[in-house]
N, CA, C and O atoms as a printed pandas DataFrame, in Angstrom:
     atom_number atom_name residue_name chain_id  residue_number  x_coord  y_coord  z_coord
0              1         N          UNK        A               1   73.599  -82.483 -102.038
1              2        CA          UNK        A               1   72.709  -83.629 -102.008
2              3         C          UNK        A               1   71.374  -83.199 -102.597
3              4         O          UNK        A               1   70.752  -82.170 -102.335
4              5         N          UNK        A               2   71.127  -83.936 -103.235
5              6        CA          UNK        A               2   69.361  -83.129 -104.080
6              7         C          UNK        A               2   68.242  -83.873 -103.348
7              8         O          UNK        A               2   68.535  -84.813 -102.609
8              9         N          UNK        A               3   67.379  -83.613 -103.467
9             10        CA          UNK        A               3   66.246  -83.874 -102.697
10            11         C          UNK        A               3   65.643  -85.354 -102.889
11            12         O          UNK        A               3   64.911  -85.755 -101.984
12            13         N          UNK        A               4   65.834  -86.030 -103.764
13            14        CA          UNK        A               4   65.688  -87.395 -104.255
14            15         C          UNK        A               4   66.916  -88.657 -103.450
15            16         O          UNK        A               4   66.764  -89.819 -103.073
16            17         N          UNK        A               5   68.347  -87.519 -103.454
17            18        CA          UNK        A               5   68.765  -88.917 -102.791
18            19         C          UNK        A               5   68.724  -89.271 -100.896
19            20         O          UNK        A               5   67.791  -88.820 -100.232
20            21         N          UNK        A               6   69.393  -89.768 -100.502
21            22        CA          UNK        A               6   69.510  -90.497  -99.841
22            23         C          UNK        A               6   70.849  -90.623  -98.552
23            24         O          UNK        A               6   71.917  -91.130  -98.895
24            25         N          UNK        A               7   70.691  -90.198  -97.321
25            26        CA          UNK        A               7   71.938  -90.454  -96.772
26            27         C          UNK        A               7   72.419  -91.524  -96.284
27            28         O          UNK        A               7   72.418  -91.496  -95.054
28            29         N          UNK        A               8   72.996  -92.836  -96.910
29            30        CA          UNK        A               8   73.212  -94.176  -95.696
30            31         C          UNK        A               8   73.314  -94.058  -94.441
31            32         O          UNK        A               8   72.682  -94.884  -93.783
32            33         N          UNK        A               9   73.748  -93.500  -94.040
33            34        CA          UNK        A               9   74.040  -93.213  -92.374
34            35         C          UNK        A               9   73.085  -92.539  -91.669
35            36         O          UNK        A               9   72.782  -92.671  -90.483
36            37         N          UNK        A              10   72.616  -91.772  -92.531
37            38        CA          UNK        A              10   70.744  -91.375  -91.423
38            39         C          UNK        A              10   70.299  -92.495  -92.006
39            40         O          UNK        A              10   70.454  -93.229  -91.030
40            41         N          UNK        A              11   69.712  -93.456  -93.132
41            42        CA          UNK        A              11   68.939  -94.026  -93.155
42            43         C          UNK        A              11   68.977  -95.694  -92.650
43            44         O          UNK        A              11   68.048  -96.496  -92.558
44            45         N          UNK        A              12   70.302  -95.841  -92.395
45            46        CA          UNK        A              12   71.078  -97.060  -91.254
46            47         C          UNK        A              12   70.413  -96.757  -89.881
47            48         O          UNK        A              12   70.036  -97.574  -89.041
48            49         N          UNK        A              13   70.361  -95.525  -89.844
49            50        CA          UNK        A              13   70.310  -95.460  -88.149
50            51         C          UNK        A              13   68.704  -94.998  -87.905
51            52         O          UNK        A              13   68.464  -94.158  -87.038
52            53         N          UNK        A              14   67.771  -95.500  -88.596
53            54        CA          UNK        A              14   66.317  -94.934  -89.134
54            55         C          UNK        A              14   65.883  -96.043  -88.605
55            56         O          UNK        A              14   66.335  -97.175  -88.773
56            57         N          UNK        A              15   64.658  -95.577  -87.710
57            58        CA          UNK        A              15   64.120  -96.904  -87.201
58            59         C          UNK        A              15   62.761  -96.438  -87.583
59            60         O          UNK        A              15   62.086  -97.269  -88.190
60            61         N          UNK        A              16   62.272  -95.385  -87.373
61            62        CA          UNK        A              16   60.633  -94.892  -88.034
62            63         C          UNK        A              16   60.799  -93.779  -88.589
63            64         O          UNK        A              16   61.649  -92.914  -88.378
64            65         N          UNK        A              17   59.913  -93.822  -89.351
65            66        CA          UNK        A              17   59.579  -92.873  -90.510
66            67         C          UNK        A              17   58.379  -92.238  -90.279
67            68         O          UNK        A              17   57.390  -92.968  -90.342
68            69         N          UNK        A              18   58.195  -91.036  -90.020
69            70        CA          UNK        A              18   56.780  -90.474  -89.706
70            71         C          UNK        A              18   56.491  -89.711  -91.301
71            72         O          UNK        A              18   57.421  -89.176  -91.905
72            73         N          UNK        A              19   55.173  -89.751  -91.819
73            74        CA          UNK        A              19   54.972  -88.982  -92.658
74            75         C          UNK        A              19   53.395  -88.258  -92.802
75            76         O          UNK        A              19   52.295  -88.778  -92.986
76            77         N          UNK        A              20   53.782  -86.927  -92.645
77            78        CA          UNK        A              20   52.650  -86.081  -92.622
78            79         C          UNK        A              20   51.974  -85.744  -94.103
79            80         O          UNK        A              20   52.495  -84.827  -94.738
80            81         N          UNK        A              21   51.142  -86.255  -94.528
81            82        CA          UNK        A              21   50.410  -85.851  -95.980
82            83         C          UNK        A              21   49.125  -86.026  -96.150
83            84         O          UNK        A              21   48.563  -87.075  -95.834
84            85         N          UNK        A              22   48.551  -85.055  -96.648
85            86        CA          UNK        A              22   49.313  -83.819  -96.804
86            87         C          UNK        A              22   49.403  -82.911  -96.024
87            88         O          UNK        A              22   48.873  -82.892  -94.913
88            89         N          UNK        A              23   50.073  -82.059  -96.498
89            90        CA          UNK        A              23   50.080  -80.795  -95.308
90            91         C          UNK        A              23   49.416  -79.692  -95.645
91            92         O          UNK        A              23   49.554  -79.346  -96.818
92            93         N          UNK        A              24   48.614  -78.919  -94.841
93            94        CA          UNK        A              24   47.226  -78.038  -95.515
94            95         C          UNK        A              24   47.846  -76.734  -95.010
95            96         O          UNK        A              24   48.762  -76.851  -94.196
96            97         N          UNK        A              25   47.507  -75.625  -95.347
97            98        CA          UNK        A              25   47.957  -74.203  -95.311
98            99         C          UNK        A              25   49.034  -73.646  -95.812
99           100         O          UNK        A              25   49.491  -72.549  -95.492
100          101         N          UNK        A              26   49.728  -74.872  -97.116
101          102        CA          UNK        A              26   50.520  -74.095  -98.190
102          103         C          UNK        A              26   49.753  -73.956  -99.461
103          104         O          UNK        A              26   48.615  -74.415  -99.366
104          105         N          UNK        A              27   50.093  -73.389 -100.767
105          106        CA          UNK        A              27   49.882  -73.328 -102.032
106          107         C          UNK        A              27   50.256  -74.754 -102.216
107          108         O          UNK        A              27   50.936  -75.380 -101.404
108          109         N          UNK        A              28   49.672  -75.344 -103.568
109          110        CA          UNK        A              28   49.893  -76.316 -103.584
110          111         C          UNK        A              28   49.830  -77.858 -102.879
111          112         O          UNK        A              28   48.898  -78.179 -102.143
112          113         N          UNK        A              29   51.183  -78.951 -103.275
113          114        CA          UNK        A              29   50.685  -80.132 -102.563
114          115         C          UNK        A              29   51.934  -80.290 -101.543
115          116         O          UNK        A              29   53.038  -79.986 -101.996
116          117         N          UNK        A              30   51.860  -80.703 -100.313
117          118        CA          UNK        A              30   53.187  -80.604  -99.783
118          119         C          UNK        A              30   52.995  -81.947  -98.583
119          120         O          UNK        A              30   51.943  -82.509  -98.277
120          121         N          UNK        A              31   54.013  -82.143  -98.198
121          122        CA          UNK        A              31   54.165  -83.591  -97.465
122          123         C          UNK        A              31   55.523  -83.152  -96.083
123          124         O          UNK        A              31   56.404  -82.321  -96.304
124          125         N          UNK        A              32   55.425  -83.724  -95.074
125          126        CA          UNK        A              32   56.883  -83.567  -94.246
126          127         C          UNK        A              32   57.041  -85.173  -94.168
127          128         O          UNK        A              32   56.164  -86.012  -94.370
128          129         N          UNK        A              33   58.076  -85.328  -93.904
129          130        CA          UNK        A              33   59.241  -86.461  -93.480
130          131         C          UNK        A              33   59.977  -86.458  -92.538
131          132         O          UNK        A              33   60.878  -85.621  -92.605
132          133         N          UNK        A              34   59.942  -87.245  -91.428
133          134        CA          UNK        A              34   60.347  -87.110  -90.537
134          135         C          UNK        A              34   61.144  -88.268  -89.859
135          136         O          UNK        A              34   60.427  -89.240  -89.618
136          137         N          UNK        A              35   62.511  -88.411  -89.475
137          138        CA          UNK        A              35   63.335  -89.840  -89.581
138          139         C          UNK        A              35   63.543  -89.796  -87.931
139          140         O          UNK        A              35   64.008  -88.907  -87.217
140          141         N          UNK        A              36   63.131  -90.813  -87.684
141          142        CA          UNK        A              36   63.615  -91.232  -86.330
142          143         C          UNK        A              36   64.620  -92.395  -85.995
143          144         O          UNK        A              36   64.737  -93.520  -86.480
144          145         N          UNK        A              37   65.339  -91.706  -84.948
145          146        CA          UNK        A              37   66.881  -93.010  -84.680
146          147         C          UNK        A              37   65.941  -93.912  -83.997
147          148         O          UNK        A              37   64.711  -93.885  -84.048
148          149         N          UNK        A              38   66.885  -94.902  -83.200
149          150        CA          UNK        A              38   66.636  -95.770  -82.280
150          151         C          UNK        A              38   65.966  -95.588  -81.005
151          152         O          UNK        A              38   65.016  -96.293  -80.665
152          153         N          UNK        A              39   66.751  -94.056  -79.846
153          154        CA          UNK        A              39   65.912  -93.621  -79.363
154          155         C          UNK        A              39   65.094  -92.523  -78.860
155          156         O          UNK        A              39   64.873  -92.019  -77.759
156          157         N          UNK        A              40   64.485  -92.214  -80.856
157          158        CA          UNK        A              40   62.820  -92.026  -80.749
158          159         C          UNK        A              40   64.061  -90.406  -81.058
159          160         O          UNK        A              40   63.457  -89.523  -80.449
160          161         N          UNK        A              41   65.076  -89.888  -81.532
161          162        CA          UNK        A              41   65.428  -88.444  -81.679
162          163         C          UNK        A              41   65.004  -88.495  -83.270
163          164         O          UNK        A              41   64.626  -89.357  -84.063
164          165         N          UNK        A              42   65.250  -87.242  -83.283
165          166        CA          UNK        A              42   64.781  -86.456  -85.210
166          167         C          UNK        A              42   66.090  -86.777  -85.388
167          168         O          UNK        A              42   67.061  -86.384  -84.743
168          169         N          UNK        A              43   66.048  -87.406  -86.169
169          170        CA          UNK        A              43   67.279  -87.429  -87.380
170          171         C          UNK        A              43   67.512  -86.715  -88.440
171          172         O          UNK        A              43   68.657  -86.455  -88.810
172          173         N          UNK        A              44   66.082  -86.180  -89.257
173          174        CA          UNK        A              44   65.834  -85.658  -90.113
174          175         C          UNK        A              44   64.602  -85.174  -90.716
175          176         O          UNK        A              44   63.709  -85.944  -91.069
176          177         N          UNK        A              45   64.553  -84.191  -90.813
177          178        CA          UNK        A              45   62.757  -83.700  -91.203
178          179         C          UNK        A              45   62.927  -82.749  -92.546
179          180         O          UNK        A              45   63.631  -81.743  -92.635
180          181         N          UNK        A              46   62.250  -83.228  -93.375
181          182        CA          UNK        A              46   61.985  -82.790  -94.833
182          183         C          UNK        A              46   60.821  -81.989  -95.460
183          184         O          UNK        A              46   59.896  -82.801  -95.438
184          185         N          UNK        A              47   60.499  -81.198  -95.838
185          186        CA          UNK        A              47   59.520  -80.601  -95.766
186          187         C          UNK        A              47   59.549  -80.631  -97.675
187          188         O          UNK        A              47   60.475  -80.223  -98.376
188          189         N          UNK        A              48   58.536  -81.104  -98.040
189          190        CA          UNK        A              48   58.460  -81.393  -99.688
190          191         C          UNK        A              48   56.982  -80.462 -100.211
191          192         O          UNK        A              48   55.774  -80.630 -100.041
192          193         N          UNK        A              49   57.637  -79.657 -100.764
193          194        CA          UNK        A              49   56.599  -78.900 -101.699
194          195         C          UNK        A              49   57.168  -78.871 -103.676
195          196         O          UNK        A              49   58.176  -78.465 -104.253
196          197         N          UNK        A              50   55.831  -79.557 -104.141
197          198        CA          UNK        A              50   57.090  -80.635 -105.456
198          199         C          UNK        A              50   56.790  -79.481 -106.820
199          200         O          UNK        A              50   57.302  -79.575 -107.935
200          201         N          UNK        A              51   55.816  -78.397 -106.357
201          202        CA          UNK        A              51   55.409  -77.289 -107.538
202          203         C          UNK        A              51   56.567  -76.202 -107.695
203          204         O          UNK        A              51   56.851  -75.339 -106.864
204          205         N          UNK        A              52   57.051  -76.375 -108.670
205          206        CA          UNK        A              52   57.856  -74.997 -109.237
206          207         C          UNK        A              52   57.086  -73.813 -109.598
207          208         O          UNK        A              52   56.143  -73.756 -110.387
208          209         N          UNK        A              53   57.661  -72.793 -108.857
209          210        CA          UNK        A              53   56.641  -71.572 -109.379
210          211         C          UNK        A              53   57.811  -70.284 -110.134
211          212         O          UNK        A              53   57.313  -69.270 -110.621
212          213         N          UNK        A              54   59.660  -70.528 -110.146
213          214        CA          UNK        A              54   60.132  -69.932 -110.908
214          215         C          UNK        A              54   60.311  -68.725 -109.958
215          216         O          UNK        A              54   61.481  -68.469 -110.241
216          217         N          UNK        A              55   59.980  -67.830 -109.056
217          218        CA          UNK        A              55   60.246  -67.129 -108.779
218          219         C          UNK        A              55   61.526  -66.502 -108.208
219          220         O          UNK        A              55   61.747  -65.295 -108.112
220          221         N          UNK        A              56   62.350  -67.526 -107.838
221          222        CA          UNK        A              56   63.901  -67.691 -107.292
222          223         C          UNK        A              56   64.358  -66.866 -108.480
223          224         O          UNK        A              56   64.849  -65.773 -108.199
224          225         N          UNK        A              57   64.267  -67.260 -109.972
225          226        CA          UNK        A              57   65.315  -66.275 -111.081
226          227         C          UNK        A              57   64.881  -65.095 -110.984
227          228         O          UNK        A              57   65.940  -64.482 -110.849
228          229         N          UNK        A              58   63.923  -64.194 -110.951
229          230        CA          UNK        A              58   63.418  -62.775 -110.637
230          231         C          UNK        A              58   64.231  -62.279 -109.254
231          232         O          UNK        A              58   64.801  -61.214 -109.018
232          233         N          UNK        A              59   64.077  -63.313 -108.552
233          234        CA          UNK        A              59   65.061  -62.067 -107.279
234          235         C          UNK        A              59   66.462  -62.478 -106.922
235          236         O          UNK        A              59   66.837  -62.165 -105.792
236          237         N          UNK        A              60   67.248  -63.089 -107.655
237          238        CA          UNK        A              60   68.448  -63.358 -107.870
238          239         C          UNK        A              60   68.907  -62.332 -107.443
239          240         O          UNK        A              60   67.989  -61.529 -107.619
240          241         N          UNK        A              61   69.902  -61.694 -106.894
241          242        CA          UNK        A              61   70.957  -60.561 -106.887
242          243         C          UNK        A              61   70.419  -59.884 -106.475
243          244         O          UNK        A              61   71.211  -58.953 -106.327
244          245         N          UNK        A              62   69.243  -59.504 -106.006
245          246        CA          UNK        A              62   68.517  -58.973 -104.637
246          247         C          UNK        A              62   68.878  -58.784 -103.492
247          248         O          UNK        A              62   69.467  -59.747 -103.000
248          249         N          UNK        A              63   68.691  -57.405 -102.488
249          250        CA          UNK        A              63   69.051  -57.692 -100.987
250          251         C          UNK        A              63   67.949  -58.466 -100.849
251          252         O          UNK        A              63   66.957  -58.731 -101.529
252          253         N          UNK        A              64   68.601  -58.901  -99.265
253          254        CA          UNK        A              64   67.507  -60.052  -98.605
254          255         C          UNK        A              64   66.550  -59.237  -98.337
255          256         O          UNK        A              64   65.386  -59.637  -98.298
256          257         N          UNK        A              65   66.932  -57.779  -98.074
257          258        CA          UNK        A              65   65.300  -57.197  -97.533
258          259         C          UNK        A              65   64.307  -56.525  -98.584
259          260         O          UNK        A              65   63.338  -55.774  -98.469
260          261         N          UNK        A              66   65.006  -57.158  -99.729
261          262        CA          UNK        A              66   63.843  -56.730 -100.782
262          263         C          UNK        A              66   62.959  -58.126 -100.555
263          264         O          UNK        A              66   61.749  -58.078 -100.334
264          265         N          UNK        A              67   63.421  -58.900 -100.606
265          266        CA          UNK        A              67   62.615  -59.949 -101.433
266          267         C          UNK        A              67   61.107  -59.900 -100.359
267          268         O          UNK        A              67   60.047  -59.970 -100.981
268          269         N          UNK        A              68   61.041  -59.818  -99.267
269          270        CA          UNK        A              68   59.637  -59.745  -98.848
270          271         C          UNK        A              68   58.802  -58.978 -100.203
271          272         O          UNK        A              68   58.122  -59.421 -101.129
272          273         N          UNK        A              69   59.136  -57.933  -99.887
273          274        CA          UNK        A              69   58.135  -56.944 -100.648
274          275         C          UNK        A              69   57.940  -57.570 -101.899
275          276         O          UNK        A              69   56.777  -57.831 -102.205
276          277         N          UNK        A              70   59.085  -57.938 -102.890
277          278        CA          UNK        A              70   58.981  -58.849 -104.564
278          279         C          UNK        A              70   57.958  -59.690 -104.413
279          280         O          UNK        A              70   57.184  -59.829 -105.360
280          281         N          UNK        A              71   57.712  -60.552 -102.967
281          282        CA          UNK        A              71   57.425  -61.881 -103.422
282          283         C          UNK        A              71   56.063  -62.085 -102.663
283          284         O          UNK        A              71   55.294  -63.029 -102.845
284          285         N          UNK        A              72   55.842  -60.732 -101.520
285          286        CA          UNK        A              72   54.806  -61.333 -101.047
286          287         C          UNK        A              72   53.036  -61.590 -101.322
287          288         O          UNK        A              72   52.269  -62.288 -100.658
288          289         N          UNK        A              73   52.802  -60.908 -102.316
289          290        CA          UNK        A              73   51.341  -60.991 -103.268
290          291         C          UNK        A              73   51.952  -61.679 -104.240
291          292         O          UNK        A              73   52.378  -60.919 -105.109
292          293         N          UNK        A              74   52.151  -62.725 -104.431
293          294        CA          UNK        A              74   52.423  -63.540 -105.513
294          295         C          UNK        A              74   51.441  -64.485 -106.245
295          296         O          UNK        A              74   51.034  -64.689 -107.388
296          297         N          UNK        A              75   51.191  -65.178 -104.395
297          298        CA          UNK        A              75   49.743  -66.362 -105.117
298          299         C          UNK        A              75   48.515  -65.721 -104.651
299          300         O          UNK        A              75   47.446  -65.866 -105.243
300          301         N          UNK        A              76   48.670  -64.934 -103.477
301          302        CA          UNK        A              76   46.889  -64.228 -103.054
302          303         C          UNK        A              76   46.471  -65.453 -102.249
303          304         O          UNK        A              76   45.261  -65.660 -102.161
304          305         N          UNK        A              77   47.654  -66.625 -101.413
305          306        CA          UNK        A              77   46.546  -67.053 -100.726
306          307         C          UNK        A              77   47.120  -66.548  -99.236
307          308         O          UNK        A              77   46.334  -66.598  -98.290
308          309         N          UNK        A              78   48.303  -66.127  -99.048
309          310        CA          UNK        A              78   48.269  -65.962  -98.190
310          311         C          UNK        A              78   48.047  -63.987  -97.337
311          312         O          UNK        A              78   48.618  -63.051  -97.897
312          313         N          UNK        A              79   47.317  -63.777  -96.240
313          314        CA          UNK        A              79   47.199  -62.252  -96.335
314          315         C          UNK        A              79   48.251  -61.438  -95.921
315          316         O          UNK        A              79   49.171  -61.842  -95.209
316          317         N          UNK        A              80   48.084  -59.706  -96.569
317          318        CA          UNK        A              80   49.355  -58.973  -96.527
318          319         C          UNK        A              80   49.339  -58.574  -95.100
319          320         O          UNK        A              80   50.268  -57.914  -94.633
């Protein structure tokens, strides 16, 4: 499912929509989504950050315990 579409059946059973924007203490612009049923449970929460920064093809085929170290001075906003 890609991030644009849509599930009928969470969004049938969607009675509020909470939306947080923006959201402050990432890089960039970012937003959450948050779907509520009938009564008042999470149905679904989305967390949207819409900037490509490319770094996923550099650590392809990587252990998982490299990638801290690859990735974590990347933007400088967050500290080591």
């Amino acid at each position: 499912m890609t991030e644009h579409s849509s599930d009928p059946i969470i969004e049938a059973k969607t009675t509020k929509r909470i939306v947080i924007d923006p959201v402050t203490r990432v890089e960039g612009h970012g937003k959450v989504t948050i779907l509520l049923d009938e009564e008042g449970k999470v149905r679904r929460v989305r967390l949207h950050i819409v900037e490509f920064r490319g770094f996923e093809r550099f650590i392809r085929g990587r252990f998982y315990w490299e990638v801290p170290v690859l990735v974590q001075r990347l933007c400088g906003i967050c500290p080591v």
